[in-house]
N, C-alpha and C positions, 0 to 999 in steps of 0.2 A: 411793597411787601416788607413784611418783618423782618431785621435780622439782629443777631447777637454775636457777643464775641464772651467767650467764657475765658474765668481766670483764677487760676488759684494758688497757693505758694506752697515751698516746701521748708517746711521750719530748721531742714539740716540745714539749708543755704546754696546747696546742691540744685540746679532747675534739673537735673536730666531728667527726662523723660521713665516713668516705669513702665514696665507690662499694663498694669492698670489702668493707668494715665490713660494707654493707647485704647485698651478696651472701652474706658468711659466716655472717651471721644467719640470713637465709631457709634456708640449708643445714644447717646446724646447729637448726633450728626441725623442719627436715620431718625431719632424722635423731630428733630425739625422738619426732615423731609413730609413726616405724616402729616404737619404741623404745618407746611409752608413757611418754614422758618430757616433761612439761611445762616448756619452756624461762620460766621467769616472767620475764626482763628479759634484756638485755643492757647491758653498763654501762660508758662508757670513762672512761676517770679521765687528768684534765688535769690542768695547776698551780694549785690552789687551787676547782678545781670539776667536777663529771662531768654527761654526759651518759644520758638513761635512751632507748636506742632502742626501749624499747617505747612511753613515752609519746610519744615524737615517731611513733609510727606506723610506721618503718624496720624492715623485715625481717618483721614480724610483719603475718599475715593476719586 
């Protein structure tokens, strides 16, 4: 089976996580499921450090 892992950065340097973030996850998580596509992480890359929104729980069921 497919999967992916998404990634994107924030040009403040800031990884947290927004409101947004979390919405695009869960959208992009359920578009895999339609898809048989196992989304493994989402990942935002800061200055000098990233955030993994799966461990933190965000977006993912």
């Amino acid at each position: 089976s497919a999967s992916i892992i998404v990634v994107h950065n924030h040009p403040s340097g800031d990884p947290t996580p927004s409101p947004e973030d979390v919405r695009v996850t869960e959208m992009i998580v359920e578009a895999g499921q339609l898809l048989d596509i196992e989304v493994l992480d989402h990942l935002i890359i800061g200055h000098n450090r990233y955030v993994s929104m799966k461990e933190r729980g965000l977006g993912f069921k």
